[in-house]
VMD Tcl script that draws the C-alpha trace (Angstrom):
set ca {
  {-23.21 5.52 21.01}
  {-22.44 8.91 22.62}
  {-18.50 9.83 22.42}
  {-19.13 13.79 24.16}
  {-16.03 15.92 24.82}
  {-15.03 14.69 28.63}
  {-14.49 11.35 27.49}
  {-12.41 12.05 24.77}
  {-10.31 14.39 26.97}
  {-10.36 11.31 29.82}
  {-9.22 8.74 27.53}
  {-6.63 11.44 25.94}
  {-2.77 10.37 26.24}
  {-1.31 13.93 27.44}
  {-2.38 16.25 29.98}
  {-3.41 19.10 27.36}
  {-4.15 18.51 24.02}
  {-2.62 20.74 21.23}
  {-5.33 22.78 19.26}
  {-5.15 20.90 16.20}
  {-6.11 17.85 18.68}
  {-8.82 19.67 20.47}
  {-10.40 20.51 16.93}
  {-10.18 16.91 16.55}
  {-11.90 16.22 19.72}
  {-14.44 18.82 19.31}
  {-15.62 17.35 15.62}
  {-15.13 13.85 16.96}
  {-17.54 14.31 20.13}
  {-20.28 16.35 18.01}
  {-20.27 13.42 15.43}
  {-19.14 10.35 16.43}
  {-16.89 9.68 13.15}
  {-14.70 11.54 11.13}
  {-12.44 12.07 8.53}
  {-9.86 13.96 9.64}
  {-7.04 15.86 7.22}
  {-4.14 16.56 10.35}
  {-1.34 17.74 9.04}
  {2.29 15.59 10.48}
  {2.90 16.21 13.85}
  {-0.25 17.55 15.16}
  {-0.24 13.90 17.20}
  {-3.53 12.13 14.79}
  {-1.82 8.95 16.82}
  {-2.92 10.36 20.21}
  {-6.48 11.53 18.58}
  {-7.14 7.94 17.39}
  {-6.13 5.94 20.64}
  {-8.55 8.27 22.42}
  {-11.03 7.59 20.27}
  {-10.82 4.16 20.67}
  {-10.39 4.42 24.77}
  {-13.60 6.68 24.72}
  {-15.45 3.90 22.86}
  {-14.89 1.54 25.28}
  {-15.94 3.57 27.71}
  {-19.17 4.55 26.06}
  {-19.97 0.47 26.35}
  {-18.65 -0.23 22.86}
  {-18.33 -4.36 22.68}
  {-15.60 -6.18 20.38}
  {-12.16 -5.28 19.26}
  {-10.80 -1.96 19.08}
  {-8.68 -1.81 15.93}
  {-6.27 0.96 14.95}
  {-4.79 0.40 11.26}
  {-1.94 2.02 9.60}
  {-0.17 1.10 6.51}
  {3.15 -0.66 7.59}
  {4.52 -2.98 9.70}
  {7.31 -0.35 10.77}
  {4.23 2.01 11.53}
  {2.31 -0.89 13.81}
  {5.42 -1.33 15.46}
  {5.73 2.32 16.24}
  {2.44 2.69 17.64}
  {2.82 -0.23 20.00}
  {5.80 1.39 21.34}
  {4.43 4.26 22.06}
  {1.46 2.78 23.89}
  {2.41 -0.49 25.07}
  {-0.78 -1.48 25.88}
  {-1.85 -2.15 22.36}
  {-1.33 -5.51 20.64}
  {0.31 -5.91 17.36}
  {-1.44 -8.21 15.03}
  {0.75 -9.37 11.70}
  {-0.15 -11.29 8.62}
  {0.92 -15.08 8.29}
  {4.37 -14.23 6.25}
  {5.39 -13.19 9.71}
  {4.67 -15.87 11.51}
  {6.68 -19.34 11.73}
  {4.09 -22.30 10.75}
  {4.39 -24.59 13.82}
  {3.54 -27.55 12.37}
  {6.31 -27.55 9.74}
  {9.05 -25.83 12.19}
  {8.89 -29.09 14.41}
  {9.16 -31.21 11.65}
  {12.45 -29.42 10.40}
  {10.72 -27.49 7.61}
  {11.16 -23.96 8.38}
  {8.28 -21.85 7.00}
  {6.44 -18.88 7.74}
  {2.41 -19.46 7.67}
  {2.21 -18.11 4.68}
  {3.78 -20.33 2.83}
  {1.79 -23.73 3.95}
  {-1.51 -25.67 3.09}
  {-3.06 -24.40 6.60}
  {-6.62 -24.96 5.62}
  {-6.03 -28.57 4.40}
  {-4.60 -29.36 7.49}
  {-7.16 -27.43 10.03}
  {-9.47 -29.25 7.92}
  {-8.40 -32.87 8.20}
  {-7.58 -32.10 12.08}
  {-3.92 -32.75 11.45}
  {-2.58 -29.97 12.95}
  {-1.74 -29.88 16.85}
  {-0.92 -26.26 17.17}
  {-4.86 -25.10 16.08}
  {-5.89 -22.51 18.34}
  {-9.64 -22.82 18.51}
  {-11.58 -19.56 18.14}
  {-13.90 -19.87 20.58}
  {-11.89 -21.26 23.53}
  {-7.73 -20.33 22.61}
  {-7.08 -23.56 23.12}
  {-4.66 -26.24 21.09}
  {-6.27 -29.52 18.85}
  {-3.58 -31.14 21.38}
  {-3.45 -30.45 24.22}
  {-0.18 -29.26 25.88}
  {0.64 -28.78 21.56}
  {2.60 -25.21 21.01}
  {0.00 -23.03 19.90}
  {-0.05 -21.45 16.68}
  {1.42 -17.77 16.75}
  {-0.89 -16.64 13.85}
  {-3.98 -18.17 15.18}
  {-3.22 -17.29 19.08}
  {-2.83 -13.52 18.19}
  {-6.42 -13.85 16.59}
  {-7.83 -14.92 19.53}
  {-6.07 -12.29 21.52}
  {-7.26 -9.82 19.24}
  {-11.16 -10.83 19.72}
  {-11.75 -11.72 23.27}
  {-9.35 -9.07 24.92}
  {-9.79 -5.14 25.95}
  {-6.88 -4.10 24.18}
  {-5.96 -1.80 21.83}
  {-5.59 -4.25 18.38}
  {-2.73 -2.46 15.69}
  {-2.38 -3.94 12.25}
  {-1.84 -2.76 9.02}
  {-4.34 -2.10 6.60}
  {-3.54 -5.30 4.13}
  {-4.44 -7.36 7.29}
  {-7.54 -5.39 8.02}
  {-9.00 -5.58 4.29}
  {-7.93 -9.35 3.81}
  {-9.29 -10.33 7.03}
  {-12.39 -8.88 7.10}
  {-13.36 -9.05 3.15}
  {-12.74 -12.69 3.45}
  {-13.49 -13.81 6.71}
  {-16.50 -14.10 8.62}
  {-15.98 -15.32 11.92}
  {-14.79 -11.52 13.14}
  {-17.41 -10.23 15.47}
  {-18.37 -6.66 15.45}
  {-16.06 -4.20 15.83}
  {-16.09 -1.99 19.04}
  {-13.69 0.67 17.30}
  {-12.13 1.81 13.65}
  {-9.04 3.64 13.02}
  {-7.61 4.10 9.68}
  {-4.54 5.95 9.92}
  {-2.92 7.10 6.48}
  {-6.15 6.83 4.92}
  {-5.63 8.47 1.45}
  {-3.71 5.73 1.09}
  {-6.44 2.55 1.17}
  {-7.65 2.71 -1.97}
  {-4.23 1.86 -4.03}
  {-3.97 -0.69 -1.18}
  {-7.10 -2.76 -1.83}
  {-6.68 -2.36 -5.53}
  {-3.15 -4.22 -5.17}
  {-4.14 -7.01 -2.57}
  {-7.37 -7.63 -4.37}
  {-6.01 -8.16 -8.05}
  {-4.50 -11.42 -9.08}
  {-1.92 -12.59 -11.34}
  {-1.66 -15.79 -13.23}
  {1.05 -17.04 -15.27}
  {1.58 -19.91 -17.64}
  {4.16 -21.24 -15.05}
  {1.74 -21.47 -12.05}
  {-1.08 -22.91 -14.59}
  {1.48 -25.66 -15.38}
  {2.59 -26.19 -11.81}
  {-1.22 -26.60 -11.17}
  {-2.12 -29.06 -13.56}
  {0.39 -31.60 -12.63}
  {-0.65 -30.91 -8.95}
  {-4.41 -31.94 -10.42}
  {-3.04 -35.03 -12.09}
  {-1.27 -36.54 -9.35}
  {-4.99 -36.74 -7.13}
  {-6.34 -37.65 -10.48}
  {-8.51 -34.82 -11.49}
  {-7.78 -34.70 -15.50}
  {-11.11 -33.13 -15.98}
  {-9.82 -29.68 -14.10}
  {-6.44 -30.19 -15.74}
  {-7.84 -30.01 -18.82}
  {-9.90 -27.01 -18.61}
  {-6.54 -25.20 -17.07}
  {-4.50 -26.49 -20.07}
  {-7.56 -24.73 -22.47}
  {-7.20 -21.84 -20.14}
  {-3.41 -21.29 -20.72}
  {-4.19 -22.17 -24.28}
  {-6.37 -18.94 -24.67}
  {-4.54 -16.62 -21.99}
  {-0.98 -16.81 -24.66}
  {-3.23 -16.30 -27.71}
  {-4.55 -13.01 -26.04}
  {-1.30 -11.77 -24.63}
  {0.85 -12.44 -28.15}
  {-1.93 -10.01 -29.84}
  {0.28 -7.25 -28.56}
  {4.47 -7.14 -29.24}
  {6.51 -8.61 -26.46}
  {6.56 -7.20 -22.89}
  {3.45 -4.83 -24.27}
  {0.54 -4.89 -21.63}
  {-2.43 -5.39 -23.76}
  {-5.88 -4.39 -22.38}
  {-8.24 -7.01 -22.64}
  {-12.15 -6.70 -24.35}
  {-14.87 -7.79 -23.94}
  {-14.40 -11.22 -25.91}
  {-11.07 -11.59 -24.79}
  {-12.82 -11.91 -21.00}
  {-16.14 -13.32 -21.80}
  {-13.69 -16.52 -23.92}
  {-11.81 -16.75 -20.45}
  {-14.91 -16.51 -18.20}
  {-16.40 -19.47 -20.20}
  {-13.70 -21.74 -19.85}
  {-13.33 -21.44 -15.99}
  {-17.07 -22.14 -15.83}
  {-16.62 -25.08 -16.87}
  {-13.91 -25.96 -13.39}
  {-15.14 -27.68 -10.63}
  {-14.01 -26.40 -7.47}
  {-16.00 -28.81 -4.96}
  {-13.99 -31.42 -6.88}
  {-10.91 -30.30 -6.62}
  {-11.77 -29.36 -2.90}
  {-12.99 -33.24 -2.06}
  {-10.12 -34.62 -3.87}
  {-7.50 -33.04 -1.98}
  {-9.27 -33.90 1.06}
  {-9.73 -37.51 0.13}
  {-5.86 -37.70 -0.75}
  {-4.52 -36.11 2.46}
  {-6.93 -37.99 4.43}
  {-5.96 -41.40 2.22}
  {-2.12 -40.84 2.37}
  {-1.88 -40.45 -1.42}
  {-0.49 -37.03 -0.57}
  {1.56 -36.22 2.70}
  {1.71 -33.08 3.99}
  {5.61 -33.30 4.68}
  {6.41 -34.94 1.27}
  {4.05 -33.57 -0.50}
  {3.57 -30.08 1.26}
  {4.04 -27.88 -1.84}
  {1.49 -29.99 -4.33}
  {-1.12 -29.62 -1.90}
  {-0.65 -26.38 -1.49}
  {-1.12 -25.40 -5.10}
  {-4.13 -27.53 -5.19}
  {-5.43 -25.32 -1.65}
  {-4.40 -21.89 -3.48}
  {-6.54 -23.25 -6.83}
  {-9.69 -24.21 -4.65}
  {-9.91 -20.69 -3.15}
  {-8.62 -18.86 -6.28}
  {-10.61 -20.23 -8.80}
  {-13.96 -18.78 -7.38}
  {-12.41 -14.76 -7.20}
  {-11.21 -15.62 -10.66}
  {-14.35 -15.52 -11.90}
  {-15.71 -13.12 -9.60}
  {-12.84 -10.63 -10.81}
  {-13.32 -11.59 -13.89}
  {-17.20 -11.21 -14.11}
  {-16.77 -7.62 -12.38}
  {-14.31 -6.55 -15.75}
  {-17.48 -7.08 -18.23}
  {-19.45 -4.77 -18.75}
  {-23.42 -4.80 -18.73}
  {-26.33 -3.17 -19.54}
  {-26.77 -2.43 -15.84}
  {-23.33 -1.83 -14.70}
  {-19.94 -0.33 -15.66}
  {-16.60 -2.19 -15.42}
  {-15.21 -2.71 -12.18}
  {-11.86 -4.26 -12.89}
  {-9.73 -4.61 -16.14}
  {-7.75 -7.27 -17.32}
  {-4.30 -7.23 -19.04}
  {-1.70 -9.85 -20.41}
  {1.46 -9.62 -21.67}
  {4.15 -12.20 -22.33}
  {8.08 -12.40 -22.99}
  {10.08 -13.30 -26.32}
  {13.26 -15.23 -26.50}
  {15.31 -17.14 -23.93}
  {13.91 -16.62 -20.54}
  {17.21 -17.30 -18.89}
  {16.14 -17.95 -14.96}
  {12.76 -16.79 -15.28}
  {10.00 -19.32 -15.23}
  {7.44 -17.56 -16.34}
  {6.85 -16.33 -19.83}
  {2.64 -15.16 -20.06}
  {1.56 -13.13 -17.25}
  {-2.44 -12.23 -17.14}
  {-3.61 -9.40 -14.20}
  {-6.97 -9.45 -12.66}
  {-6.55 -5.99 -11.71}
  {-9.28 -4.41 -9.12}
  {-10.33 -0.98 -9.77}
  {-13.48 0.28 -8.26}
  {-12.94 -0.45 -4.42}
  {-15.15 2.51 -2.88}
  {-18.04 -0.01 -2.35}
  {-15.62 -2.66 -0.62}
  {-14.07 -0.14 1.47}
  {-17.04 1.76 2.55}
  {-18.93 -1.56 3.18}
  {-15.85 -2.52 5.69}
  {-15.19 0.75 6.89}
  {-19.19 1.62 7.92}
  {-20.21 4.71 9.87}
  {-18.89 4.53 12.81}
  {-15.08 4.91 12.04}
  {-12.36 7.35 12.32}
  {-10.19 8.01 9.27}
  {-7.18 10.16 9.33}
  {-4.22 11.43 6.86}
  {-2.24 14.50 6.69}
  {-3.41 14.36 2.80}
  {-6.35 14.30 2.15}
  {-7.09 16.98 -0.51}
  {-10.71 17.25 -1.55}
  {-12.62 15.14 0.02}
  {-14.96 14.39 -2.97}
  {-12.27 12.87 -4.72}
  {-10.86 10.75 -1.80}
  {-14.48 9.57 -1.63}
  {-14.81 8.85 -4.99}
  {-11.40 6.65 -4.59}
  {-12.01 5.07 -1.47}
  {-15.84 5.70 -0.88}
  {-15.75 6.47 2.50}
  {-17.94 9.05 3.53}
  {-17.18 10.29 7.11}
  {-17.87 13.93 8.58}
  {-14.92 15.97 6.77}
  {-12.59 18.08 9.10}
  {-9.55 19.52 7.98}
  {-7.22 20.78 10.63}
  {-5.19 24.23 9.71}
  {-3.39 24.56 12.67}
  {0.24 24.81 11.98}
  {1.87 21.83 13.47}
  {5.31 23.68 13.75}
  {6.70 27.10 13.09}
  {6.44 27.56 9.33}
  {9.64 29.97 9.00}
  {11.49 26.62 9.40}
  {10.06 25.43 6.15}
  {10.57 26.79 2.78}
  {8.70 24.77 -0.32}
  {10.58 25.92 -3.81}
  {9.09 25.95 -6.95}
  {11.80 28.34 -9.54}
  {10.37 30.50 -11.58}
  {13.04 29.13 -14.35}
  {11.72 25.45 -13.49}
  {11.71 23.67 -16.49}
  {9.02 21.70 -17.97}
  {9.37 17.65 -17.67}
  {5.81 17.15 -18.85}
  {6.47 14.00 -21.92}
  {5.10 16.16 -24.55}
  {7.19 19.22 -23.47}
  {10.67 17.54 -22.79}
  {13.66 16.43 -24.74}
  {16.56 14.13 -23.37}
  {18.50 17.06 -23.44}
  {16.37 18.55 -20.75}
  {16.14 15.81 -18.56}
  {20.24 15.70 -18.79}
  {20.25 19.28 -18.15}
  {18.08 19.10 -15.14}
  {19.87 16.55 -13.26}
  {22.85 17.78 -14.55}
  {21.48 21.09 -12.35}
  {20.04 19.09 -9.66}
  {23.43 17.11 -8.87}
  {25.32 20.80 -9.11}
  {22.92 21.39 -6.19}
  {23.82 18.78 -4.09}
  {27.19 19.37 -4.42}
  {26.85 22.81 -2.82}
  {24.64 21.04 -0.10}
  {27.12 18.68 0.77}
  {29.87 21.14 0.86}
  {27.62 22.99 3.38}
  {27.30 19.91 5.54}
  {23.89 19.06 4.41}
  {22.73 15.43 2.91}
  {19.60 15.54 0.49}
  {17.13 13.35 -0.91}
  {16.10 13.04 -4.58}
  {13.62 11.51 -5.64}
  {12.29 10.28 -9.13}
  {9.60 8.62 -10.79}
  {11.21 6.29 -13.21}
  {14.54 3.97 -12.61}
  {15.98 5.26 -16.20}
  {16.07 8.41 -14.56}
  {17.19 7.08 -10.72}
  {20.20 5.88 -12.71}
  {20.35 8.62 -14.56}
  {21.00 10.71 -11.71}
  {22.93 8.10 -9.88}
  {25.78 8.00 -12.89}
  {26.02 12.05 -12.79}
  {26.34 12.01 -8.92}
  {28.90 9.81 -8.72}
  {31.02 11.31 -11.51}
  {30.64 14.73 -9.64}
  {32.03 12.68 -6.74}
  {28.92 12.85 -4.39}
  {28.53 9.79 -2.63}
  {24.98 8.55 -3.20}
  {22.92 5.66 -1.74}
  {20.17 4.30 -3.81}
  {18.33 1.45 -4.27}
  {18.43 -1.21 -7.45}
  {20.76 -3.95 -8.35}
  {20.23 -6.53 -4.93}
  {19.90 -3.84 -2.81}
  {16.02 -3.00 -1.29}
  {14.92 0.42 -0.96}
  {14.81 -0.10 2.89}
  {18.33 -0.84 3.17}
  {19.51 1.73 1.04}
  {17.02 4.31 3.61}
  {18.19 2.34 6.57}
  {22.22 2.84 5.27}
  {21.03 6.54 4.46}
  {19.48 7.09 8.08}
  {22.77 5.36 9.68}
  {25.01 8.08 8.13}
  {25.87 7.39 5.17}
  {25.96 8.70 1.78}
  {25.37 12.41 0.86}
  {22.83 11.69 -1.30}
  {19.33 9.17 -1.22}
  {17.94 8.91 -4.76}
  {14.90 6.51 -4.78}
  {11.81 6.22 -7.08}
  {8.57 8.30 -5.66}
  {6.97 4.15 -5.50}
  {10.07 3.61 -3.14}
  {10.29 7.20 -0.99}
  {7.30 9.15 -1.94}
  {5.97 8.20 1.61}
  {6.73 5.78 4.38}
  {10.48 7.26 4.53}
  {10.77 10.11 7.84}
  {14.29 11.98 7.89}
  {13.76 14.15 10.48}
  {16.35 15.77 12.92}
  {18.28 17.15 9.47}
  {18.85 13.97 8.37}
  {17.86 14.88 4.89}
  {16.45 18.33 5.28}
  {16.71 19.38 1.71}
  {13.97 16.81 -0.51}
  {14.26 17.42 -4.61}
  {11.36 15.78 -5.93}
  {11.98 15.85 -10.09}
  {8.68 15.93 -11.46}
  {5.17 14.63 -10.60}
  {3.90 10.88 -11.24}
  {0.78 11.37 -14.13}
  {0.25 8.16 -15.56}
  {1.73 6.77 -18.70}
  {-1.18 6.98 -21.29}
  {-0.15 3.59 -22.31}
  {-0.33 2.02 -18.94}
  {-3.43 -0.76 -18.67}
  {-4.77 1.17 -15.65}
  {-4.68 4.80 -17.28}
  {-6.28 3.17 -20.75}
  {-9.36 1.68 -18.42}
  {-9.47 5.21 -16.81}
  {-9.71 7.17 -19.96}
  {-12.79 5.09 -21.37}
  {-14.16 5.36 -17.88}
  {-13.81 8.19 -16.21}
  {-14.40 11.03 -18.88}
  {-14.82 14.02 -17.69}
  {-13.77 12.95 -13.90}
  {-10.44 11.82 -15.38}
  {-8.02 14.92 -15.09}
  {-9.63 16.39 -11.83}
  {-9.04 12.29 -10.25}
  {-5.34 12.69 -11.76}
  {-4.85 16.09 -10.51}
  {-5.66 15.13 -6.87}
  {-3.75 11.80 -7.06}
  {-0.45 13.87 -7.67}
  {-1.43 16.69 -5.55}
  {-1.57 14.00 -2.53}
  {2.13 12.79 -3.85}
  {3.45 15.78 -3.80}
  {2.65 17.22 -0.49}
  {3.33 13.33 1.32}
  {7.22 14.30 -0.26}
  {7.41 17.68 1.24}
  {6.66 16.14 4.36}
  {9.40 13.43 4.25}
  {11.82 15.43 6.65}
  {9.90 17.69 8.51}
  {8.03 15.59 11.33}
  {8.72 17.64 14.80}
  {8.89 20.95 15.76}
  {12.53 20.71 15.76}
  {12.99 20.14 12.39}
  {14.18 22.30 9.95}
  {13.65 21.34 6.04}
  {13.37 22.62 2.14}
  {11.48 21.00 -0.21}
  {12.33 22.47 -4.11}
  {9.92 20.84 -6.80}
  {12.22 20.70 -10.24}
  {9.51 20.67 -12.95}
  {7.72 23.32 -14.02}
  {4.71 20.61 -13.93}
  {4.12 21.14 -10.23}
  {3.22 24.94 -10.30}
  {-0.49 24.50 -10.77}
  {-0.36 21.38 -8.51}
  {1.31 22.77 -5.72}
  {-0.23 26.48 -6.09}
  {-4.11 25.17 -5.91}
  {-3.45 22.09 -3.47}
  {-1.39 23.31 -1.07}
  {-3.20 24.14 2.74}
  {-3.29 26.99 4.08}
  {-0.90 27.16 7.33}
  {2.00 26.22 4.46}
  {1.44 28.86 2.34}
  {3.65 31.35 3.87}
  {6.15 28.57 3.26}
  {5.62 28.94 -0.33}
  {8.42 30.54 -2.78}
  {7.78 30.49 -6.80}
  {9.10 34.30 -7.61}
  {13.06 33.12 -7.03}
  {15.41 31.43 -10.09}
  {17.03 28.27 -9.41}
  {20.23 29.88 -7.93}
  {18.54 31.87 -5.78}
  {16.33 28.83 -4.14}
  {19.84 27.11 -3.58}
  {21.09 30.04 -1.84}
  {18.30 30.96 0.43}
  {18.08 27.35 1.56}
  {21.92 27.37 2.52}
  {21.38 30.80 4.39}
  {17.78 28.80 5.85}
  {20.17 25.65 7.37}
  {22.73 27.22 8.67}
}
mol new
graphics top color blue
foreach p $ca { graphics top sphere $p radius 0.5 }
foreach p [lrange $ca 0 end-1] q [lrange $ca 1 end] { graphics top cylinder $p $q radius 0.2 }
display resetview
């Protein structure tokens, strides 16, 4: 399919693109695909709609799907071209069936496959023809938007959980006419989370009784020996300890699911919905858990089967367990056990294809965002300065100290924030609000306790309150301070228009050596492992600076605390920033020339 220059620049948003964007356009129409590094506010939202536009007019057939990582991100790209269709996941939709029966849940939250399947749901929006089971029934919201999504022209936005869910698992998508993945760098860590699976000993339990009462004690049974196993292998470890499973911890596991029956449990739910022994009003949340084991018990094993190694092929997952001591107090669950997925890049590139358009303003080297996410597009990376870099200044003091774990003392970390909250202070005086952020809660609260004896008034996150309220109370006005874990505000957060426009970011996120994920890494990846750690804090580190400079308006400092950062930030940092870039001034001095920089 030929995508050449003129169509791009027809199906283009504004009159004239911006360099950066004509770059774009230029790599896009001599390839077809691309990955695309744009740094923020270059407009990669303008590139990707006209890719999709020019597309459609090169004859592509089937939906045209732009993905990004949020919700709050669909919905901003649907305001800015209303034309395009938003597309959500169940948990935002309300489950017809149940609402009119005075059950309000989302369809997330219901047996919707046991009821599509014994035709006892109305609101079913066939595929094919958009119509209702029922006629004249309210359609389903989830299913309607579906249809939408494959028979219509439009623009389709959704985020990229939907995208990998939906077409990993499902196979009556047709072809795609179009890919976008906006925020690409970002996919990998994605699919690893919504592709691992955790079982406890409290949905195990909840599971067999659900088994009993169709009469399956066969499956029950092979559960209960399941369980039985899973709190012998997690109480090889002290409490709360994440222990790393081997090979005979999964092969024992692996054996005993064998020996389930999913067809059974499948037919007997069927036969017990269809019989009345279970009603889907009464009964709605046993049936459910019998639904969840029928199409969990298969990736189980698949997950499973992918952690053991062979002679012909390396891990692919790991497996951990852990399990509390003591009174539980209102916790249910005491033994956890986590399918986790690691090696994605075959998943993703399988989904993504050829024919795709993948953007971030992070990308870093590409050859270790391929090995990550395995996509292998035609690399561009844009350098053209997005906005005037004088109004930038990235910090890193030549008296930084070192936070590393082997380097640091409690004593430093005290100092430091001690220092950093000084800081603040001054900004605040100035008229200037800041964000901090962290990488651990000890130290959020850490920080949080020295602010607020220093009399700075700080939002954070932590104790009821979500991180998006505490950024939405923080973006309303209030506070002079937003501390938040990197997890929380490393990316996703925009303070622009001096909301925030000085960003502390304390020290960068390498992984606990202890952690289950960083212990499968080390047998693994061997001589790829620091170069893959290197780049995964690299990409952290420049998504922070970027938290509060996204127009050409904006005006914003970003000071990295730990000496940690210097070769990061040095080596990884592109080249229209550079003359951004201060490491030959002490602390004082950074504080100073940022006040003198924002007034």
């Amino acid at each position: 399919m030929d995508i050449t220059t003129q169509s791009l620049h027809r199906a283009f948003t504004q009159d004239t693109p911006r360099p950066g964007q004509e770059a774009a356009i230029a790599h896009l129409a001599k390839h077809g695909s691309g990955l695309l590094e744009m740094p923020t506010g270059t407009g990669k939202t303008d590139v990707g709609i006209a890719y999709l536009r020019a597309r459609r007019m090169a004859g592509a057939k089937g939906p045209l799907l732009y993905v990004t990582p949020t919700k709050a991100q669909v919905d901003q790209v649907c305001v800015r071209f209303p034309e395009a269709r938003a597309m959500y996941g169940r948990n935002e939709h309300p489950c017809a069936y149940y609402h009119t029966r005075g059950m309000p849940m989302n369809a997330a939250e219901v047996p919707c496959a046991t009821l599509c399947a014994a035709k006892l749901c109305p609101h079913q929006v066939d595929q094919e023809t958009g119509e209702t089971r029922e006629r004249g029934a309210e359609p389903c919201s989830y299913f309607l938007q579906e249809y939408a999504a494959k028979h219509h022209d439009d623009v389709v936005v959704c985020t990229t959980a939907f995208f990998l869910v939906s077409f990993a698992r499902a196979g009556d998508w047709p072809t795609l006419g179009g890919l976008v993945l906006d925020e690409v760098h970002r996919i990998a860590s994605v699919a690893r989370g919504i592709f691992s699976y955790e079982i406890t000993d409290y949905a195990l339990r909840r599971a067999m009784r659900a088994l009993r009462s169709v009469g399956d004690r066969t499956n029950a049974q092979v559960l209960r020996r399941f369980l039985q196993r899973m709190r012998t292998i997690a109480r090889g470890r002290p409490p709360v300890t994440p222990r790393l499973l081997e090979q005979e911890h999964l092969v024992s596991l692996l054996d005993i699911l064998n020996d389930t029956d999913a067809q059974r449990i499948r037919e007997g739910l069927q036969r017990a919905v269809r019989d009345g022994a279970l009603d889907p009003i009464e009964d709605a949340t046993t049936i459910r858990s019998l639904e969840d084991l029928v199409r969990n018990i298969p990736q189980y094993m698949k997950r499973l089967a992918y952690a053991v190694e062979t002679e012909e092929d390396n891990a692919r997952n790991f497996v951990y367990a852990y399990y509390r001591a003591g009174d539980l107090g209102q916790r249910r669950v005491r033994y956890h056990l986590i399918i986790q997925s690691y090696a994605v890049d075959g998943l993703i590139r399988k989904l993504v294809g050829k024919d795709a358009l993948a953007m971030s303003a992070t990308i870093g080297d590409p050859t270790h965002f391929r090995y990550e996410a395995g996509i292998k597009l035609p690399f561009l990376a844009v350098t053209d300065a997005p906005f005037p870099v004088d109004r930038s200044r990235i910090f890193l003091p030549m008296d930084a100290p070192d936070l590393s774990a082997r380097a640091q003392s409690r004593d430093t970390l005290r100092k430091t924030i001690a220092r950093i909250v000084d800081a603040c202070a001054q900004f605040a005086t100035a008229g200037h609000r800041t964000l901090v952020i962290v990488q651990s809660n000890a130290e959020r609260e850490m920080f949080t306790r020295r602010a607020i004896v220093s009399g700075l008034d700080v939002i954070t996150h932590g104790d009821g309150v979500l991180p998006k309220e505490a950024a939405a109370r923080f973006k309303a006005g209030s506070g002079d301070v937003l501390v938040g874990t990197a997890a929380n505000y490393g990316e996703g957060i925009d303070l622009p228009r001096q909301i925030a426009p000085v960003i502390f970011f304390l020290r960068p996120g390498y992984p606990n050596p202890n952690d289950p994920q960083a212990q499968f890494e080390q047998r693994h990846l061997k001589g790829n492992l620091w170069p893959v750690w290197q780049w995964r804090v690299a990409i952290e580190a420049l998504q922070v600076r970027g938290r509060n400079i996204r127009t050409e308006e904006d005006i914003g400092v970003c000071i990295f605390v730990s000496d940690q950062f210097r070769r990061i930030v040095s080596r990884e940092l592109p080249k229209w920033l550079e003359p951004a870039y201060r490491s030959t001034r002490t602390w004082d001095q950074c504080v100073a020339e940022t006040i003198e920089l924002l007034q």
